[in-house]
C-alpha positions in Angstrom: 138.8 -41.7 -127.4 135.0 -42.0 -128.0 132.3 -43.7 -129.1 131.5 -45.3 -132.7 128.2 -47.7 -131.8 127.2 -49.5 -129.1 124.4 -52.2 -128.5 123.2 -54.0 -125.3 120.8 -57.3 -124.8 119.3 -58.0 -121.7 117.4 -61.1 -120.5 116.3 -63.8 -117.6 119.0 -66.4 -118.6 122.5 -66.2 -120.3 120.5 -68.1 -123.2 118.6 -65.3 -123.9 121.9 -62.9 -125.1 122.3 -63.5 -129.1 125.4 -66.2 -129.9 126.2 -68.1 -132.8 126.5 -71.8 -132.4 129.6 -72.0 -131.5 129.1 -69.8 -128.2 130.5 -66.3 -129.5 128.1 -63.3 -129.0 126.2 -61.0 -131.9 125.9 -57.8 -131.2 124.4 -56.8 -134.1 121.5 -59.0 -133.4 120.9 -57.5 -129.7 118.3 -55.5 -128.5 119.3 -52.3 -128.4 121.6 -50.8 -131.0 122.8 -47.1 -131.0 123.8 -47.0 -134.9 126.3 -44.7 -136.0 127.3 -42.2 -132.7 129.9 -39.4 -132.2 131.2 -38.4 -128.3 131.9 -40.3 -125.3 129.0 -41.3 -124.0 125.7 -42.9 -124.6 122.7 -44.1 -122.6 120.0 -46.6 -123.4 116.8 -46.0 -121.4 115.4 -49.7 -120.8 112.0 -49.3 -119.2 110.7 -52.1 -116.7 107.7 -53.6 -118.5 110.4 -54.5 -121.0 112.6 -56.2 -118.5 109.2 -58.3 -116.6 109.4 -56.2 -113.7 106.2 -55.1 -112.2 106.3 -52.9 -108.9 105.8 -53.3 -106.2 107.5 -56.2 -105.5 109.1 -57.6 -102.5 111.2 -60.3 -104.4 114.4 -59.3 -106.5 114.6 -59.3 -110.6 118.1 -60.9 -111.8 118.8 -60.0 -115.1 121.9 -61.0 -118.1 123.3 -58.6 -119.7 126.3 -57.8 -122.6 127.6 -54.5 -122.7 129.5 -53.9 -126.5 130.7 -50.9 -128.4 133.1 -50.0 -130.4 135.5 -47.2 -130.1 137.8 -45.1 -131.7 140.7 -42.7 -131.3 142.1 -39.8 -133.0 145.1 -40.6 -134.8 145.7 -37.1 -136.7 145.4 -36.4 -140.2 141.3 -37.7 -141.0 142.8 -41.1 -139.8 141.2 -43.3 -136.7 142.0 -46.2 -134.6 139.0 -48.6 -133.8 138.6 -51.2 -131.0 135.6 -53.4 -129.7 134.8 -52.9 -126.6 132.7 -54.9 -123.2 131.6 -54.8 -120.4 133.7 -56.5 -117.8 132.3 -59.7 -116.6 132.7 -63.4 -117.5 133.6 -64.5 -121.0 131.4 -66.3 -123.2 132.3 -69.5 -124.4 132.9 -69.1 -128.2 136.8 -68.5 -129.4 135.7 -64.9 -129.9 136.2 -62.7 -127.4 133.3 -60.8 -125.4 132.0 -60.8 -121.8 128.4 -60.6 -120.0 127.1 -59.4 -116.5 124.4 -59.3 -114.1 122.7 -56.8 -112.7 119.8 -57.2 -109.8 117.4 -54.4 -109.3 114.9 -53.9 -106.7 111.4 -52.3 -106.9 111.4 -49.4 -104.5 108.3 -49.3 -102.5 107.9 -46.4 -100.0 106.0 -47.1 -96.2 102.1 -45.9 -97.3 102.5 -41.9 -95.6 101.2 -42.4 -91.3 97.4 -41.3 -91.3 96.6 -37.2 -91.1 96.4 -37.6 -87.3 99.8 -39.7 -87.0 101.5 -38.0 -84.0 104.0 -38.8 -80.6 102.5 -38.1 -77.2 104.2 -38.0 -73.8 102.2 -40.9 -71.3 102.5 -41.6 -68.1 100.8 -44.5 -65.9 98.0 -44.0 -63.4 97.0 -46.4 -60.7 93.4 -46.8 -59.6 92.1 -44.4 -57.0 94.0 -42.8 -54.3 97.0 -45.2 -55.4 97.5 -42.6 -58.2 99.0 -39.1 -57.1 99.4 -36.4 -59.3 102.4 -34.7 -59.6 102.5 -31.2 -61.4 106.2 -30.3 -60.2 108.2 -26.9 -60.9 112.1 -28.1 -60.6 113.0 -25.0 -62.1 114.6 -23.7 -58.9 115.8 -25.1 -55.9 115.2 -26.6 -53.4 114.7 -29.5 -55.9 112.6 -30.6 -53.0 109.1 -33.2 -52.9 107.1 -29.4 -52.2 107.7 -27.9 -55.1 105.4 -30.5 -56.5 101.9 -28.6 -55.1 100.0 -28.1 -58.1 102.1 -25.2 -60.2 100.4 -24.7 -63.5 103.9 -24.2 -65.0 105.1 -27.5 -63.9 105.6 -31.2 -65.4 102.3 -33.3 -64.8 102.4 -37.2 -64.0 102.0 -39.8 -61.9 103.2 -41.5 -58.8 102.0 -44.7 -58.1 101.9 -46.7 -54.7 102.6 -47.8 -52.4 102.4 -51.3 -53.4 103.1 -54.4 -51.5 103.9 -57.7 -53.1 101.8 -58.6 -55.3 100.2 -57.5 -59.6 99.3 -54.2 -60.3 97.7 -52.5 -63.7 98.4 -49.0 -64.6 96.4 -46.9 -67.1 98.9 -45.3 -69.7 97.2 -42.4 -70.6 99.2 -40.0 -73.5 98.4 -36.1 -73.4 97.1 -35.7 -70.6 98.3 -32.4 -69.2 97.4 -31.4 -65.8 96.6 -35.4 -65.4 93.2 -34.5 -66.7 92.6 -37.6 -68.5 89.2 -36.5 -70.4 91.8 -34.1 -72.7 94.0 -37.3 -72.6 93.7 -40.3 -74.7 93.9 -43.8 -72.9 97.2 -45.9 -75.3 97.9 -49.0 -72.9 98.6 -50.3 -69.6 101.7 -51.2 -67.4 101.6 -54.2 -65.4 103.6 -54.5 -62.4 104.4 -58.1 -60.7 106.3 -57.3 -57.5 107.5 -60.8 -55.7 110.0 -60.9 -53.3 112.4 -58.1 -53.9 112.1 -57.9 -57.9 109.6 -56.3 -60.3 108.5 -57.1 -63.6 107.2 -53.9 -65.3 105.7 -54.2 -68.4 104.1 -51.3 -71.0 102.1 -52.6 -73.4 100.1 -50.6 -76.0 97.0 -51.1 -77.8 96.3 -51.4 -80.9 97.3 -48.7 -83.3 99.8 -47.2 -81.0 103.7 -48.0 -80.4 106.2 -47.2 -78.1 109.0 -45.4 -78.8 110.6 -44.7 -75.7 110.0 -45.6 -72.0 111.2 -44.4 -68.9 110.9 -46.3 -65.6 111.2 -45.4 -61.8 110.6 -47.9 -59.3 111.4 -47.0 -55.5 110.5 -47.0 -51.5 109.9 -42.9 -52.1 107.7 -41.4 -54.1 109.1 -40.0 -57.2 113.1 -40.6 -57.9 115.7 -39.0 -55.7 118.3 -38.1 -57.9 120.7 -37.0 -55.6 120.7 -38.8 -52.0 123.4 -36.8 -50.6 121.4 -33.3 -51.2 117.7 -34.6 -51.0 116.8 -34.0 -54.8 114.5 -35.1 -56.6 113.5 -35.3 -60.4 110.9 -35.8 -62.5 112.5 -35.7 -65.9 112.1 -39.0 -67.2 115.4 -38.8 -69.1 117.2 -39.1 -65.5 115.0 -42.2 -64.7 117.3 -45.0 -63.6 116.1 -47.2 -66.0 115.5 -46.4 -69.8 115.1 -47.7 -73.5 115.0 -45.3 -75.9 115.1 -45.6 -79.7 113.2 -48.9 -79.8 112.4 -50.5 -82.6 109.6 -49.6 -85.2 106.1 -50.9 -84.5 107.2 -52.5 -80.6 103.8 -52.4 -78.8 105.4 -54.5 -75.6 108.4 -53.4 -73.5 109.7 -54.9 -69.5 111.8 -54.0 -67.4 113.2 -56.5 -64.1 113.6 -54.3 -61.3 115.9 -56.1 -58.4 116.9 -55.1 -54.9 113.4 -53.9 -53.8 112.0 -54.0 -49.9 109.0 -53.2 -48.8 105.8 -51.0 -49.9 107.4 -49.3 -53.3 106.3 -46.7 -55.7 106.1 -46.3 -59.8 106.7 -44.0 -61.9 106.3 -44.7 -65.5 106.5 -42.7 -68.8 106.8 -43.4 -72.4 106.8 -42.0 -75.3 104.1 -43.1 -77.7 103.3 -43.0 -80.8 100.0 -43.3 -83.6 96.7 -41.9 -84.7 95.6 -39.7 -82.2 
């Protein structure tokens, strides 16, 4: 079987598509005619601007269209079959035969590339004053134990925050910060803490031009998480943090968490992951 000629209209309304009075299509009056063809296949390359489409665009383009050919087959001897062809779809409403489509395309329009500086930074909250402690902690070995938090170079750097009665609390986020030197840092947000009866409401918030993508709360009468109870361990790895969202959502700026169950003076240890122009 192949190919003898094919042609193919397009257009905005079913109107548009070549028909005689009486409703039954013209292919030889559509827009796009292959003349006389040999194989079994053939393409028509239909560029936008002759379609009305202009990218970008947000809105979709609907378009009619009739697929016809005619084919033929092989019957031996110099001799051939022909048959017209189309392209599945409704029929048209003339007594000849011959059926039309639509198609919707849409304009493909890329995010603009993240500025030269785009980049993710590990954060971490800092109180005011001596509510903020730093922690540079080497868990590598046990004991996983509150002393091996004294200030090892090789160890994770952060914040532990408290203790806090009752009451609101703002922490500094600061993002890059290694050592908790915050000059080699760059300030991203704050965390508010509302602690009221035995429930608090921690909320990271960024400012402008930076998002969150992950966050990683502690919030607890010791002062960083004790992983284990039984054996006394601790952990710093935010990952193990009882209470986590990860994965959140493209360009969230604002994320809380409702702690329950509290008592007394606690302490907060907060991390994110953040993310823009640094």
């Amino acid at each position: 079987m192949g190919i003898d000629r094919s042609t193919f209209p397009y257009c905005t309304g079913l109107s548009g598509i070549p028909v005689t009075k009486k409703g039954n299509p013209i292919p030889g009056q559509f827009a796009y005619n292959s003349g006389p063809i040999t194989g079994t296949t053939y393409t028509f390359n239909i560029p936008f601007s002759s379609l009305n489409i202009t990218c970008p665009s947000t809105a979709p383009f609907s378009r009619y269209y009739a697929a016809h050919c005619v084919v033929r087959k092989d019957l031996g001897g110099g001799s051939w079959q022909t048959e017209t062809g189309w392209g599945a779809g409704p029929g048209f409403s003339g007594s000849n035969w011959g059926m039309y489509n639509q198609f919707t395309l849409y304009c493909d329009n890329p995010p603009p590339p993240p500025p030269p500086n785009y980049r993710c930074e590990t954060a971490f909250g800092k109180g005011i004053g001596s509510l903020a402690t730093c922690f540079i902690c080497n868990f590598e070995d046990p004991p996983y134990l509150l002393q091996n938090c004294g200030g090892s170079q090789g160890g994770r750097w952060g914040w532990s925050n408290g203790p806090y009665n009752t009451g609101t609390y703002t922490l500094e986020l600061w993002a890059g910060a290694g050592q908790c030197i915050t000059s080699n840092g760059t300030l991203v947000g704050s965390i508010n803490i509302n602690y009221s009866g035995s429930t608090a409401v921690v909320t990271f918030t960024t400012t402008s031009g930076f998002t969150l993508d992950e966050v990683h709360l502690y919030v607890g009468s010791e002062p960083l998480y004790k992983r284990t109870v039984g054996q006394q361990e601790y952990t710093i790895a935010p990952g193990q943090f009882p209470n986590i969202a990860e994965g959140l959502p493209p360009n969230t700026t604002s994320y809380s968490f409702n702690i329950n169950n509290l008592s007394g003076p606690i302490y907060v240890v907060a991390h994110a992951v953040v993310c823009g122009n640094f």
